[in-house]
C-alpha positions in Angstrom: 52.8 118.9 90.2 54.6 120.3 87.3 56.8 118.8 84.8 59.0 121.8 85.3 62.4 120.7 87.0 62.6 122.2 90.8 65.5 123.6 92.5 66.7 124.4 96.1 68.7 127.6 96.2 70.3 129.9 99.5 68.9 133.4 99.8 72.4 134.5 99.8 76.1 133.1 100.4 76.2 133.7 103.4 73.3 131.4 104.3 75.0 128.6 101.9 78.2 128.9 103.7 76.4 128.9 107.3 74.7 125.7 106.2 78.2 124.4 104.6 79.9 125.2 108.2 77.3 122.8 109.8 79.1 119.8 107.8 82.1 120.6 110.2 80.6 121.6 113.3 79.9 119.7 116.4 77.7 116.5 116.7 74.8 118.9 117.4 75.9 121.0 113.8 76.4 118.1 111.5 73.1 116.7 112.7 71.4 120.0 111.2 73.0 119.9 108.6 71.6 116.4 107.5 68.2 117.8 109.0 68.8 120.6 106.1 70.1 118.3 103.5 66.9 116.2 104.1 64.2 119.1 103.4 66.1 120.1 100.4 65.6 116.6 99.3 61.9 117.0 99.9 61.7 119.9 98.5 63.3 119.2 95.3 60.5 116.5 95.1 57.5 118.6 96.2 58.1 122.3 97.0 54.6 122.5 99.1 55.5 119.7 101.3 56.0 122.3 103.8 53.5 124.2 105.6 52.2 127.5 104.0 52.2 130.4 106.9 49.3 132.9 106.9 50.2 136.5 105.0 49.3 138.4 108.3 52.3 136.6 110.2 55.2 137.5 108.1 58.2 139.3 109.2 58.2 142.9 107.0 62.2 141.5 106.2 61.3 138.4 104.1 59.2 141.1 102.1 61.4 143.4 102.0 64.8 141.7 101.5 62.9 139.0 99.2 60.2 140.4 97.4 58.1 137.2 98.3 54.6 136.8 97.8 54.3 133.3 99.3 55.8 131.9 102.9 56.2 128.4 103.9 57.7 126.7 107.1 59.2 123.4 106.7 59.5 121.6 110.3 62.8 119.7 111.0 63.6 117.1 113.9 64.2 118.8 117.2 61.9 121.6 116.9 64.0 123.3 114.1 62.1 125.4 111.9 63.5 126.0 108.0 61.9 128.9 106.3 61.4 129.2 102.2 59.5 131.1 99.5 59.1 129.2 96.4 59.2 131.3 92.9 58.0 130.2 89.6 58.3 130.9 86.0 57.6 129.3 82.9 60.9 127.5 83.0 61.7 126.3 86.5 60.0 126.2 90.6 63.1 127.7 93.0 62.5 127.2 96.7 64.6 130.0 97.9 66.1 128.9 101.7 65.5 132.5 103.7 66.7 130.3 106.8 66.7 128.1 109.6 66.1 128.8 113.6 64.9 126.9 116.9 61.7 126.7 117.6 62.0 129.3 120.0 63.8 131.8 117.7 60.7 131.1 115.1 58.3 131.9 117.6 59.8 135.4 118.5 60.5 136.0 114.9 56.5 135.3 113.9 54.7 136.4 117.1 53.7 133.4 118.5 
């Protein structure tokens, strides 16, 4: 690993405020929202700790709403799925949060 410091950033506000609304939610919610809280966590001490997902598989939006050129999956509890790109420059390692579904939703979403 580097010695450049890592960060955990949303893709967009609205993304940061649905996770912030999980804190409030139902049992179900808050319980997501320490699933979340957790990856950033792990990500902040590893950004590859996920799992990198094959070029062929991505949706056309992360690529064209992101400009990535590299896809990971990070698995939560209960079959949640948390998507993120990380980006790196001579000064820092960002692990951009693109979002979070069911496993269900990620299925659909990547053709499974």
């Amino acid at each position: 690993m580097s010695d450049k410091p890592i960060y955990v950033a949303f893709a967009n506000p609205k993304l940061e405020n649905n996770f912030d609304k999980l804190k409030e939610g139902k049992f179900e919610d808050k319980q997501l929202y320490e699933f979340i809280e957790r990856a950033i966590d792990d990500l902040k001490k590893n950004p590859i700790c996920g799992v990198k997902i094959p070029r062929k598989l991505w949706p056309k939006g992360y690529i064209k709403n992101y400009q990535i050129n590299n896809l990971w999956k990070y698995d939560l509890p209960d079959g949640w799925r948390l998507i993120y790109s990380i980006f790196e420059d001579k000064l820092m390692i960002i692990n951009l949060i693109l979002e979070w579904f069911p496993h269900k939703e990620y299925e659909r979403k990547f053709g499974y």
